[in-house]
Backbone as JSON Lines, residues from 0, in Angstrom:
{"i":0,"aa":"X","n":[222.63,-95.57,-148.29],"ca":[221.41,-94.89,-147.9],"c":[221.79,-93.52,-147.32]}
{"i":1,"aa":"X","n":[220.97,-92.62,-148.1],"ca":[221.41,-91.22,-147.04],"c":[220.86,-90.69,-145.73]}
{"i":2,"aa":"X","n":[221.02,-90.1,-145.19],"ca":[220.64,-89.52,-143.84],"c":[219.95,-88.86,-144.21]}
{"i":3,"aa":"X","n":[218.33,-88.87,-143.87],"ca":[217.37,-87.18,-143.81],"c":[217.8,-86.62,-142.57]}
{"i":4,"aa":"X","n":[218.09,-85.11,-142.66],"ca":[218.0,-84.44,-141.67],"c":[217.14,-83.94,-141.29]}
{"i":5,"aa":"X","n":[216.61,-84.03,-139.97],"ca":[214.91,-83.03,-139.09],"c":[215.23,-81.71,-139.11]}
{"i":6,"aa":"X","n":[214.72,-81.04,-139.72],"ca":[214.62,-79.8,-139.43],"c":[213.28,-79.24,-138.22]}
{"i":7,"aa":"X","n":[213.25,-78.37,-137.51],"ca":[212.77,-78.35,-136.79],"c":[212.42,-76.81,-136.63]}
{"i":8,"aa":"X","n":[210.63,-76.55,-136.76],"ca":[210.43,-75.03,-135.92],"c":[210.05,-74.71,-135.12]}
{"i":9,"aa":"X","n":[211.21,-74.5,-133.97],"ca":[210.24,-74.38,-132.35],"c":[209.7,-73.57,-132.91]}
{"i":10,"aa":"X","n":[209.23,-72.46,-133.63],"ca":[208.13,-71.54,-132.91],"c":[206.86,-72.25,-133.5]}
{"i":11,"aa":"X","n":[206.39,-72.77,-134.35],"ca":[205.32,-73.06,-134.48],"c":[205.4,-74.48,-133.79]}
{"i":12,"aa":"X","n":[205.81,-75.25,-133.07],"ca":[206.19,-76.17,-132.26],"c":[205.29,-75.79,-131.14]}
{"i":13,"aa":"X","n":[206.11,-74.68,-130.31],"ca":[205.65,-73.65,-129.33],"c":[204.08,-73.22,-129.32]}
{"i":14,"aa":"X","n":[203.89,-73.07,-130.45],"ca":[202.35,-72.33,-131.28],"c":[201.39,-73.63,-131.07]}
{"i":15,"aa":"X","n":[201.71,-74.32,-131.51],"ca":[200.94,-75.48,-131.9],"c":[200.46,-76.33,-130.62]}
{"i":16,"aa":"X","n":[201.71,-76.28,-129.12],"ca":[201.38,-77.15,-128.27],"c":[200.81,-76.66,-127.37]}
{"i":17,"aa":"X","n":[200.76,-74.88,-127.21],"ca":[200.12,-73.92,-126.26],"c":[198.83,-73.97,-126.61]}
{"i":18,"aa":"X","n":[198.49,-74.45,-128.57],"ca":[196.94,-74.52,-128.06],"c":[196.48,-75.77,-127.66]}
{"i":19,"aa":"X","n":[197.23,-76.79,-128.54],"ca":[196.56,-78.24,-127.86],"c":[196.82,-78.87,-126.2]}
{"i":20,"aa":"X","n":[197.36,-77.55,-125.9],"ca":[197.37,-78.23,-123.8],"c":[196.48,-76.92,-123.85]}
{"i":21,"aa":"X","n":[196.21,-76.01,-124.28],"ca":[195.19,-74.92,-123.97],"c":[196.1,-73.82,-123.06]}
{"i":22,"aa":"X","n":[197.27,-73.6,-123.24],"ca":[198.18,-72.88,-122.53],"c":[198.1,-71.41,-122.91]}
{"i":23,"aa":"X","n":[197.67,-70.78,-122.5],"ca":[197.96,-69.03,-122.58],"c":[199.24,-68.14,-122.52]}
{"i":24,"aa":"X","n":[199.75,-68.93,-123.47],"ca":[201.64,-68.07,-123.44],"c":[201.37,-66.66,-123.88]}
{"i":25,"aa":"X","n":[201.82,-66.0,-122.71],"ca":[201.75,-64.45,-123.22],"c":[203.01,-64.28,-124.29]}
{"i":26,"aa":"X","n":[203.12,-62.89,-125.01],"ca":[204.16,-62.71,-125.93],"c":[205.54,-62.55,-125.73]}
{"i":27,"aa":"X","n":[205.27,-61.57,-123.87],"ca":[207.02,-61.81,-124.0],"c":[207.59,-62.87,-123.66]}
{"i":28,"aa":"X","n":[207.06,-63.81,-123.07],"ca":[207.51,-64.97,-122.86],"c":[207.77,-66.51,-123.93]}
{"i":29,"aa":"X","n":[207.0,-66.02,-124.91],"ca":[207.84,-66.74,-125.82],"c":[208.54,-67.31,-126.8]}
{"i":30,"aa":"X","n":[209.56,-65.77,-126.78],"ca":[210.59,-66.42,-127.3],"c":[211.62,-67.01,-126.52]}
{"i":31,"aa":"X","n":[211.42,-66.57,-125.12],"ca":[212.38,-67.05,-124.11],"c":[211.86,-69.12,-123.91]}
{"i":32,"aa":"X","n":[210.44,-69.16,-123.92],"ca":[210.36,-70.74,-124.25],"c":[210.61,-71.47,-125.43]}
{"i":33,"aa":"X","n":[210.87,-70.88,-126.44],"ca":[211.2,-71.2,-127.59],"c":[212.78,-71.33,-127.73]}
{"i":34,"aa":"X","n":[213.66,-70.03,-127.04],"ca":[214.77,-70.36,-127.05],"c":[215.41,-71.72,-126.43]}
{"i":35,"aa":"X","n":[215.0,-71.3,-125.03],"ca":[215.43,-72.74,-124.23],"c":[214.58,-74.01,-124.92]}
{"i":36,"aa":"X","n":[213.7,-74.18,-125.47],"ca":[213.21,-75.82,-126.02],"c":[214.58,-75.81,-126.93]}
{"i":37,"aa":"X","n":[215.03,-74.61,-127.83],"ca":[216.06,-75.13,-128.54],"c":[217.12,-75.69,-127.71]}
{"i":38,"aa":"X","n":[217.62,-74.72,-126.57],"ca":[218.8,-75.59,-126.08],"c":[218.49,-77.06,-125.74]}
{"i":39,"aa":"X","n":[217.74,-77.51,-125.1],"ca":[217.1,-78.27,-124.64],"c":[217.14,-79.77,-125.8]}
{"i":40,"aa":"X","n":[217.02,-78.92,-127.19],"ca":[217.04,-80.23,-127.88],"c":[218.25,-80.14,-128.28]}
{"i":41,"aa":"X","n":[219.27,-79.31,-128.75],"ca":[220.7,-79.5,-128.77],"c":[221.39,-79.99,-127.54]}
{"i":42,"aa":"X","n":[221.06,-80.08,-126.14],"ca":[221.63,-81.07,-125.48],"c":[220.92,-82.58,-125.69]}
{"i":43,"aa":"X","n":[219.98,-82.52,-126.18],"ca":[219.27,-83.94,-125.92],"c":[219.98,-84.3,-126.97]}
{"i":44,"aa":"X","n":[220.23,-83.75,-127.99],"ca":[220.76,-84.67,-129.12],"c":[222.28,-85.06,-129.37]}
{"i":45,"aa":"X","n":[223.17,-84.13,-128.38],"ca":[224.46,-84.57,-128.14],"c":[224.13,-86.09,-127.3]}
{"i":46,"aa":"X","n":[223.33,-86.03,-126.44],"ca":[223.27,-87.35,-125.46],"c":[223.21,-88.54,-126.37]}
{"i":47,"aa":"X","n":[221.79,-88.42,-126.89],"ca":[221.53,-89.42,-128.01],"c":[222.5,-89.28,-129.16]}
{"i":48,"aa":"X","n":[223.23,-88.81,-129.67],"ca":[224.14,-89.19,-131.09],"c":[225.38,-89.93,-129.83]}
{"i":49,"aa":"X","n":[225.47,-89.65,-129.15],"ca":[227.32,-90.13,-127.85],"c":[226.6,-91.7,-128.16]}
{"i":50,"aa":"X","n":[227.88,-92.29,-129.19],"ca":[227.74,-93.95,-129.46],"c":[228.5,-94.57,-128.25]}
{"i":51,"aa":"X","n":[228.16,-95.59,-127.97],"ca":[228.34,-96.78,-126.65],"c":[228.93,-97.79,-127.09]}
{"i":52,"aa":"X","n":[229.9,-98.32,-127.11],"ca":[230.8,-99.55,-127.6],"c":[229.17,-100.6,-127.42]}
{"i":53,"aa":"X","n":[229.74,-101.42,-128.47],"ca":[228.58,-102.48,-128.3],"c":[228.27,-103.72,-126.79]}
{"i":54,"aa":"X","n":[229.91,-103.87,-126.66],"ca":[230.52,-104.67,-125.77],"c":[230.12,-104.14,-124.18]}
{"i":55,"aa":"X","n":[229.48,-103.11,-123.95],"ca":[229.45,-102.44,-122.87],"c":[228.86,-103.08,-121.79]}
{"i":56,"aa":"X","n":[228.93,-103.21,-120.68],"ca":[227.97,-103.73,-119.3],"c":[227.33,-102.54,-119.24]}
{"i":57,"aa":"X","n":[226.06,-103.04,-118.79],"ca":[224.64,-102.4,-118.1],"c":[225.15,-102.71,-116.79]}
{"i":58,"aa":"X","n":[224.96,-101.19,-116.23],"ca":[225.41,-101.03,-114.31],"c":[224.15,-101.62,-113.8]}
{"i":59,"aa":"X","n":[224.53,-102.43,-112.68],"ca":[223.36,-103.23,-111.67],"c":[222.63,-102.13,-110.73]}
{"i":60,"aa":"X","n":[221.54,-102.83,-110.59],"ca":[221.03,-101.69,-109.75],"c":[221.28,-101.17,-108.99]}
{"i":61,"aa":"X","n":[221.47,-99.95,-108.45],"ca":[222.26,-98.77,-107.34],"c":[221.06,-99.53,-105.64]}
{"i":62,"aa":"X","n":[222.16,-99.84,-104.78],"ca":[220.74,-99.52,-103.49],"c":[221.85,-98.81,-102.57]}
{"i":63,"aa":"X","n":[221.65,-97.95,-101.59],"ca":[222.18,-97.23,-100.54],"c":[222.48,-98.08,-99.18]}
């Protein structure tokens, strides 16, 4: 089976969610929100692809 890859366009991403929350993004601001959503999903997706041995323990709950 092959892998589809997501391609992805923050800017109409960006476009699309400023009107459906009703957000008033002025212009110079965003490409600077558009840039960072990109970083944002290139770290999220290093997190999520980092595989976990199957064998692994789940840490118990933390209390102070």
């Amino acid at each position: 089976m092959s892998e589809k890859k997501l391609e992805l366009d923050f800017n109409t991403f960006v476009e699309q969610m400023s009107r459906l929350i009703d957000l008033k993004l002025r212009d110079e601001y965003r490409t600077g929100v558009t840039e960072n959503l990109e970083r944002i999903y290139t770290q999220a997706k290093l997190v999520n692809e980092f595989e976990l041995p199957e064998n692994m323990e789940i840490f118990g709950k933390f209390e102070p």
